[in-house]
C-alpha positions as CSV (number, residue, x, y, z in Angstrom):
1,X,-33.3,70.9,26.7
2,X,-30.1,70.1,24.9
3,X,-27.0,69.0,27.0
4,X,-24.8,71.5,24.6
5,X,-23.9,71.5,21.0
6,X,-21.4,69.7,19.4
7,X,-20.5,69.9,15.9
8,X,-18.7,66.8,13.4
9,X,-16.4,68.4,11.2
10,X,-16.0,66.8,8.2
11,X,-14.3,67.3,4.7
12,X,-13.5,63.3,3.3
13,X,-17.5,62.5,2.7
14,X,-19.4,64.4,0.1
15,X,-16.6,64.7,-2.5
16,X,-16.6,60.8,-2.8
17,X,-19.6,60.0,-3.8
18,X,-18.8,56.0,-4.3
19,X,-17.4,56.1,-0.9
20,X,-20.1,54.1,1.6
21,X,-17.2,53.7,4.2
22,X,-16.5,57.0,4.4
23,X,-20.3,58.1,5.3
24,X,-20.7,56.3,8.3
25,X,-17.5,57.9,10.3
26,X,-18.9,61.1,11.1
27,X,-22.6,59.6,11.0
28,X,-21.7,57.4,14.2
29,X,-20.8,60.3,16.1
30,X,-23.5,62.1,15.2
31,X,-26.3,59.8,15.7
32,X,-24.4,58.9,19.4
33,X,-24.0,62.4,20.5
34,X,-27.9,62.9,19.8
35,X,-28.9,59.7,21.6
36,X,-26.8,61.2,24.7
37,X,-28.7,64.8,24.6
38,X,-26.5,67.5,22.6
39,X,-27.8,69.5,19.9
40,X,-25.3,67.9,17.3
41,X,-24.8,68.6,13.6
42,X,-22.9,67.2,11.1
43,X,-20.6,70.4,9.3
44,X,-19.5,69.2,5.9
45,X,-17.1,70.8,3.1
46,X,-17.1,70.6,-0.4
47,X,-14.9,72.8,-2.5
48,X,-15.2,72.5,-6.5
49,X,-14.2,70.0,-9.2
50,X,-14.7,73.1,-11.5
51,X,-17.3,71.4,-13.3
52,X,-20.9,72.6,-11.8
53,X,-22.6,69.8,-12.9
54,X,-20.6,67.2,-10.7
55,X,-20.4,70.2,-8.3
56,X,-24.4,69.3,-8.6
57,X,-24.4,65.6,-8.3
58,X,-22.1,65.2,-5.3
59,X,-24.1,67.9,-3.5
60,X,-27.3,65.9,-4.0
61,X,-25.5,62.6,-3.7
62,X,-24.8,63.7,0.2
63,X,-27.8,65.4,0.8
64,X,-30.0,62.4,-0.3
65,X,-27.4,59.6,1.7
66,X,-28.3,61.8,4.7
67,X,-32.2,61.7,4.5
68,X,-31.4,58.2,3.8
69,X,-30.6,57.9,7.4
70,X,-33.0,60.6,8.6
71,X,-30.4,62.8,9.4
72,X,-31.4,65.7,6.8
73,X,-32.2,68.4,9.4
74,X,-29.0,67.5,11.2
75,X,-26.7,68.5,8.6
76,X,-24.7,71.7,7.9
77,X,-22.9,71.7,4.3
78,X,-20.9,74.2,3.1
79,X,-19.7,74.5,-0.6
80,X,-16.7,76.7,-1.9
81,X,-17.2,76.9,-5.8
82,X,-14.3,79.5,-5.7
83,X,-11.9,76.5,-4.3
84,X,-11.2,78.0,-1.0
85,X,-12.4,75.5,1.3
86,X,-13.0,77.2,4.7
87,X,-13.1,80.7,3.5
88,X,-16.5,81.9,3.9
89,X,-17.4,84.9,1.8
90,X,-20.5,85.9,-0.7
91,X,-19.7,82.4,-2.6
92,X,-20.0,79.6,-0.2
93,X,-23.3,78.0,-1.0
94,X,-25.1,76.5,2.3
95,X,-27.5,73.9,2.3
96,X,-29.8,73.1,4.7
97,X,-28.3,74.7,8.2
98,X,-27.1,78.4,6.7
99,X,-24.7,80.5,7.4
100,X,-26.6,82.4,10.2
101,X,-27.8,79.6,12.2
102,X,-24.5,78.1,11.8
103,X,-22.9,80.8,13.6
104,X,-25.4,81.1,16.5
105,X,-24.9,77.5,17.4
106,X,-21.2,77.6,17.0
107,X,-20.4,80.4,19.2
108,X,-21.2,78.0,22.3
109,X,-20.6,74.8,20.4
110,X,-17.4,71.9,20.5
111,X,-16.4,71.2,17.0
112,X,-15.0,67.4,17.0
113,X,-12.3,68.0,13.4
114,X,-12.3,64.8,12.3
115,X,-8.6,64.8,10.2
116,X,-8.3,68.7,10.7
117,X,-11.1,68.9,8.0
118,X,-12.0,72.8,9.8
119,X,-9.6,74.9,8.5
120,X,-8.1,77.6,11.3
121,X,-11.0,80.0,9.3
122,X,-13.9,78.1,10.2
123,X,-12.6,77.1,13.5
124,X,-12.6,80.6,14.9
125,X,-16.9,80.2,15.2
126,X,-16.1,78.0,18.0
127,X,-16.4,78.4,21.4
128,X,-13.9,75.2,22.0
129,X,-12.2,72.9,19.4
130,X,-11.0,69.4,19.3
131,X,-8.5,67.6,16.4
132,X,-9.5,64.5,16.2
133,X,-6.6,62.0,14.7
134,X,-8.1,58.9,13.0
135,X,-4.9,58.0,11.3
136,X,-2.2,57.9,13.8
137,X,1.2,57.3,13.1
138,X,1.4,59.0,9.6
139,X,-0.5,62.0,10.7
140,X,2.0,63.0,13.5
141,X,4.8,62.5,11.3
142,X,2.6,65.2,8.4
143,X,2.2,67.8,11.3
144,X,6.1,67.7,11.5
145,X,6.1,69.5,7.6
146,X,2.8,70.6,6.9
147,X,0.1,72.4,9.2
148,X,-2.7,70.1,10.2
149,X,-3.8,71.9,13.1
150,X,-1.8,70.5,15.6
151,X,-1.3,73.1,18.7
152,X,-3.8,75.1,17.4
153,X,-6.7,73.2,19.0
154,X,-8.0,73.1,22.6
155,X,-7.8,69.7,22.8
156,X,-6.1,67.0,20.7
157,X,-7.9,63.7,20.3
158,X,-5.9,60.7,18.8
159,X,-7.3,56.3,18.3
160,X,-3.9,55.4,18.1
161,X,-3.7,53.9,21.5
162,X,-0.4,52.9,21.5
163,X,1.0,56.3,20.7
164,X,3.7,57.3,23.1
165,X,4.3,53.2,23.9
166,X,7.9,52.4,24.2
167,X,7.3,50.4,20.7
168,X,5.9,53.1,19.0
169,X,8.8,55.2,17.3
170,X,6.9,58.3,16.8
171,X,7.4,61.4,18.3
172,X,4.9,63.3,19.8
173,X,6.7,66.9,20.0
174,X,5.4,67.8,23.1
175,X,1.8,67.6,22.5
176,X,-0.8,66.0,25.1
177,X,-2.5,63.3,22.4
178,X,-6.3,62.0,24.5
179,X,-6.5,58.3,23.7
180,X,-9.7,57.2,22.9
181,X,-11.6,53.9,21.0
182,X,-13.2,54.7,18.0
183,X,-16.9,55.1,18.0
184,X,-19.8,52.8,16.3
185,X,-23.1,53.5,16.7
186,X,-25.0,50.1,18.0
187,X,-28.4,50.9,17.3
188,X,-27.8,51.6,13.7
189,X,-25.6,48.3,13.8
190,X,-27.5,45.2,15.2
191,X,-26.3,42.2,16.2
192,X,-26.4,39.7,13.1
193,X,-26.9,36.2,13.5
194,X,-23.6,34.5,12.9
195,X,-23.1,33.7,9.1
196,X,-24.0,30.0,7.9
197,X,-21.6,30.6,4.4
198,X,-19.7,33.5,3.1
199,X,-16.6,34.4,2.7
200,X,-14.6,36.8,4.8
201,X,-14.1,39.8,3.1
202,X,-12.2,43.6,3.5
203,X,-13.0,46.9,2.1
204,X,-9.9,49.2,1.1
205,X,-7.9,51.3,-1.3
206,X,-5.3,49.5,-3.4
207,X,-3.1,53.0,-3.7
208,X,-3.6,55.9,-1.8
209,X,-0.4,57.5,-3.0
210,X,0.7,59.1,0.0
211,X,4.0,58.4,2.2
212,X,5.4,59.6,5.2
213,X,9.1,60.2,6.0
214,X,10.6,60.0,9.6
215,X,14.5,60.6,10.3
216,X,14.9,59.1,6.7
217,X,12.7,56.1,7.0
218,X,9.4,55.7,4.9
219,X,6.1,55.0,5.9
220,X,4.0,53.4,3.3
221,X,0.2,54.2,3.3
222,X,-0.3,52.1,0.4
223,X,-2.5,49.2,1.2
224,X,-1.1,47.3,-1.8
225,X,2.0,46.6,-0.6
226,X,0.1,45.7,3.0
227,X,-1.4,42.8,1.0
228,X,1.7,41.7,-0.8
229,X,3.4,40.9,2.1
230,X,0.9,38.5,2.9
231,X,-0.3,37.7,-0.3
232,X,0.1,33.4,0.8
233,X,-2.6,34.1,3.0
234,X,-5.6,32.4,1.4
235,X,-3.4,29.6,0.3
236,X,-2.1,29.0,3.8
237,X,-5.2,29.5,5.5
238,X,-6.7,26.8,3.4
239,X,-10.0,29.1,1.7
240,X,-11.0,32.0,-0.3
241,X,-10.5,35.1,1.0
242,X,-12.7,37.8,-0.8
243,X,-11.3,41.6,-0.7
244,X,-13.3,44.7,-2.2
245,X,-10.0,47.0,-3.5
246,X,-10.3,49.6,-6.5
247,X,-7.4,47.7,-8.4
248,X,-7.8,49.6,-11.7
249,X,-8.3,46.8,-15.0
250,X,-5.2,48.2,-16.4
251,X,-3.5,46.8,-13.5
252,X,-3.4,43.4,-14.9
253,X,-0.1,42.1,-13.1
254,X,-1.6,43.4,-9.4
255,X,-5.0,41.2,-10.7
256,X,-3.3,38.4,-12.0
257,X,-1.2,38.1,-8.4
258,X,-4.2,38.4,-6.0
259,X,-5.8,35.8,-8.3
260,X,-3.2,33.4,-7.9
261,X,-2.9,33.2,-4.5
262,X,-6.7,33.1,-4.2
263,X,-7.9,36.4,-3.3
264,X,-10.9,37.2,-4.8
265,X,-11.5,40.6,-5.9
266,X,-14.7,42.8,-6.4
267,X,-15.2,46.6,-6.7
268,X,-16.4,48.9,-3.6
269,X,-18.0,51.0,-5.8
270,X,-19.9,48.2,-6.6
271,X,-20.7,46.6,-3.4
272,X,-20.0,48.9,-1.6
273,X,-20.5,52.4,-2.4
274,X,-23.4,53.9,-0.6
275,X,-24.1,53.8,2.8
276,X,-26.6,51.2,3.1
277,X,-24.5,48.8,0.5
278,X,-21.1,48.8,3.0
279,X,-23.5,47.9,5.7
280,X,-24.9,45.0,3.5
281,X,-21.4,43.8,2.4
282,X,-20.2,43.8,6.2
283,X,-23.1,42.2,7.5
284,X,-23.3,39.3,4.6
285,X,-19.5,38.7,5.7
286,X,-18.3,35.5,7.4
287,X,-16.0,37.9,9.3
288,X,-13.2,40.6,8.2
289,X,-9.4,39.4,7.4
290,X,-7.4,42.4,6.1
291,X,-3.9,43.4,6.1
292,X,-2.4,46.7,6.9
293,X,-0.6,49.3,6.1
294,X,2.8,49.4,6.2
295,X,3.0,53.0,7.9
296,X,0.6,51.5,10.7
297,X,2.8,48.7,11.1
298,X,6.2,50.5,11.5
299,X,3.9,53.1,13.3
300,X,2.8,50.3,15.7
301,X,0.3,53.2,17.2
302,X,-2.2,50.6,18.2
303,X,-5.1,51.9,15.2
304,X,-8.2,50.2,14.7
305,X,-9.9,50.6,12.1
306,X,-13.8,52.6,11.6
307,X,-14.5,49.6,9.3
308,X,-13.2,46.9,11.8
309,X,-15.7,48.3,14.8
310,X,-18.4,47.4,12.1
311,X,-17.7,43.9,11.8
312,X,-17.2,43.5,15.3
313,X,-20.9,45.2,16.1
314,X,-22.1,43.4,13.3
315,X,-20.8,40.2,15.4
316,X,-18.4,39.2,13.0
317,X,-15.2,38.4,14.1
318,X,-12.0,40.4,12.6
319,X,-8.0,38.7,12.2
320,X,-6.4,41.7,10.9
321,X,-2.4,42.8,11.0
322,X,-1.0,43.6,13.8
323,X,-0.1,47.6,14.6
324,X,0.0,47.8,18.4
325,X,-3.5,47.8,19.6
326,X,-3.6,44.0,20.9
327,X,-1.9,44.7,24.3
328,X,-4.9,47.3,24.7
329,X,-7.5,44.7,24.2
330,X,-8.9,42.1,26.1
331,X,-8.0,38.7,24.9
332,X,-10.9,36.3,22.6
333,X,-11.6,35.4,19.3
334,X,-13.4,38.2,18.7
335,X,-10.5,40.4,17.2
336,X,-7.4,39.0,17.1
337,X,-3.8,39.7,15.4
338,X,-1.3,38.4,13.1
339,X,2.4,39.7,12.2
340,X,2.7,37.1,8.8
341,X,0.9,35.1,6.6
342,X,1.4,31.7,8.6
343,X,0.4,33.5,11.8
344,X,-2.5,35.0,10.1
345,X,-3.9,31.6,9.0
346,X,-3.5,30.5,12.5
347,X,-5.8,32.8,13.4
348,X,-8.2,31.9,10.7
349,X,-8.1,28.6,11.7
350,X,-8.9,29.1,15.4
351,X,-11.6,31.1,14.5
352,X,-13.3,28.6,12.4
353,X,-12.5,26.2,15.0
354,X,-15.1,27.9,17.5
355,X,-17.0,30.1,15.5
356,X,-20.3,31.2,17.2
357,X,-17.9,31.7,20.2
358,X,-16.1,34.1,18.1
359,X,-19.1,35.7,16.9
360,X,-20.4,36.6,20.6
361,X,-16.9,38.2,21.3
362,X,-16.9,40.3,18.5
363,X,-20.3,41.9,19.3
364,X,-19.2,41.7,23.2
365,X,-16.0,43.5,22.4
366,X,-18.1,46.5,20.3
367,X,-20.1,46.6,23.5
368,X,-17.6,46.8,25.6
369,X,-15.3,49.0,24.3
370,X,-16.5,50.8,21.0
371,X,-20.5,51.6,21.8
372,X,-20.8,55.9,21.3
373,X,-22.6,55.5,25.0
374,X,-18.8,54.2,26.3
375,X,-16.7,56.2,24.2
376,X,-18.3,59.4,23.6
377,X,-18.9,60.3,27.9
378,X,-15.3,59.9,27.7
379,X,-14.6,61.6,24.6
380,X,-16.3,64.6,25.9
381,X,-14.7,64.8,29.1
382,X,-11.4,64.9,27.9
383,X,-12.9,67.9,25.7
384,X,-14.0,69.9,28.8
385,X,-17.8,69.2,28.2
């Protein structure tokens, strides 16, 4: 007998089919709230590129990632050729959960909106519904001009642990933000023995194109400029340091720059793009060093990230930028912080200095802290299941 049903809401997955990364966010819930009992889907939107055909090939794309995993029967995906993501009517295609036994599960169910993905029409199936915020800082600051479904949940979830800190300059408006760890599934992630070679790497986007704007300041969620700021790192640090960014051909200054200073770049897509390639790429890694971005950094709402639990469980250590979260995390070499360049290669350094040591705290701290049967007990409770 299922504990209850829970169900993932999701809308950043199936529409980037390139996007390996992206796959495994909702997928480590999902496999975790199964392990612990609940009857747990994954509900996933897909509205139209007005071209059938691609309409077609994303569809499948997901569809096939998810037997991949063996998660096909666990999967509820809902496509809006007329645009109107959410809106259910005559039009919305569903594949393998339909409409029907969606509803009859959802009247009793939690729905965990990852990003506010559920719009309000969907969410009214639900017996109880939780926003979960997994990019803190700029996402408070959006819900200031734009709906994205803050207040109108039962429950607000948030991995910015620093939020409401006296160093964190964003305000919450009143609302009651639950501060939990982000979630990796350590079953699907085993230990790896530490790496004799490699290169530490990152995954990212070079432009994301989006902004916030806070009492007249701006919050850049642009990784390039994160990486300009500490584009001396290889150099100081003494080695290669290998990053996996969609920095376009035409953008032969941006290439030309990285290259310089010794950053070596390849293409997610590439290495990257389906599930089973990011968890290659990660676990072929000497470890992860990656700069942030600059709205996380002003934000300083102590984010780490989905792709940073992976390195960690994958017992590679992580030296990213600092946003806030290290004076929630136990010290070791595991993950650790830097604020510039000559900080950062510090950190390097130390690392290398006592690797294997480093290696057993980063798969310690995923234990510890990040494992679905820690976070998700907790996670629940604060949901009122």
């Amino acid at each position: 007998m299922a504990r209850g049903t829970v169900f993932v809401g999701s809308e950043f997955v199936a529409k980037y089919v390139r996007g390996g990364g992206n796959f495994w966010v909702p997928l480590q819930y999902l496999r975790g709230l199964l392990d612990l009992g609940y009857d747990a889907w994954w509900l996933e939107l897909i509205g139209t590129s007005k071209d059938p055909a691609v309409d077609r090939m994303k569809i499948d794309t997901f569809l096939g990632y998810v037997a991949e995993v063996g998660m096909a029967e666990r999967v509820a995906l809902a496509h809006f050729p007329d645009g109107r993501i959410g809106e259910l009517d005559s039009a919305t295609e569903w594949h393998v959960l339909d409409e029907s036994g969606f509803r009859a599960r959802a009247r009793d169910a939690l729905l965990l909106n990852l990003a506010n993905s559920i719009p309000p029409a969907m969410r009214a199936a639900f017996a109880r519904t939780a926003l979960f915020d997994i990019d803190p800082g700029p996402f408070q600051i959006w819900a200031r001009e734009w709906d994205m479904g803050v207040g109108s949940h039962d429950v607000h979830l948030t991995i910015g642990m620093n939020l409401g800190a006296d160093d964190c300059p964003i305000p919450l408006g009143g609302v009651t933000w639950e501060r939990v760890w982000p979630s990796i599934h350590l079953a699907s992630w085993p230990r790896c023995e530490p790496a004799t070679g490699g290169r530490y790497t990152t995954i990212t986007q070079w432009w994301t194109t989006q902004y916030a704007f806070l009492d007249g300041e701006m919050y850049d969620c642009n990784k390039r400029e994160g990486f300009a700021r500490h584009i001396d790192l290889p150099q100081r640090a003494g080695r290669e340091l290998e990053i996996a960014a969609n920095v376009h051909a035409g953008e032969i200054e941006d290439r030309a720059l990285l290259a310089r200073n010794r950053w070596l770049l390849v293409d997610p897509a590439q290495v990257a793009g389906t599930p089973g390639e990011f968890q290659r790429y990660v676990q072929h890694s000497r470890g992860e060093v990656s700069c942030a971005k600059p709205a996380y950094v002003k934000a300083r709402s102590g984010w780490v990230s989905d792709r940073s639990i992976c390195f960690l469980a994958s017992g590679r250590p992580c030296i990213v930028e600092d946003v806030g979260a290290a004076r929630h995390l136990p010290e070791g070499l595991g993950l650790t912080f830097f604020r510039d360049s000559s900080e950062g290669a510090e950190r390097i350094r130390a690392v290398e200095a006592d690797y294997m040591r480093a290696c057993g705290d980063a798969r310690g701290l995923a234990e510890q802290l990040f494992d679905t049967r820690v976070t998700l007990p907790d996670l629940l409770a604060r949901c009122g299941v």
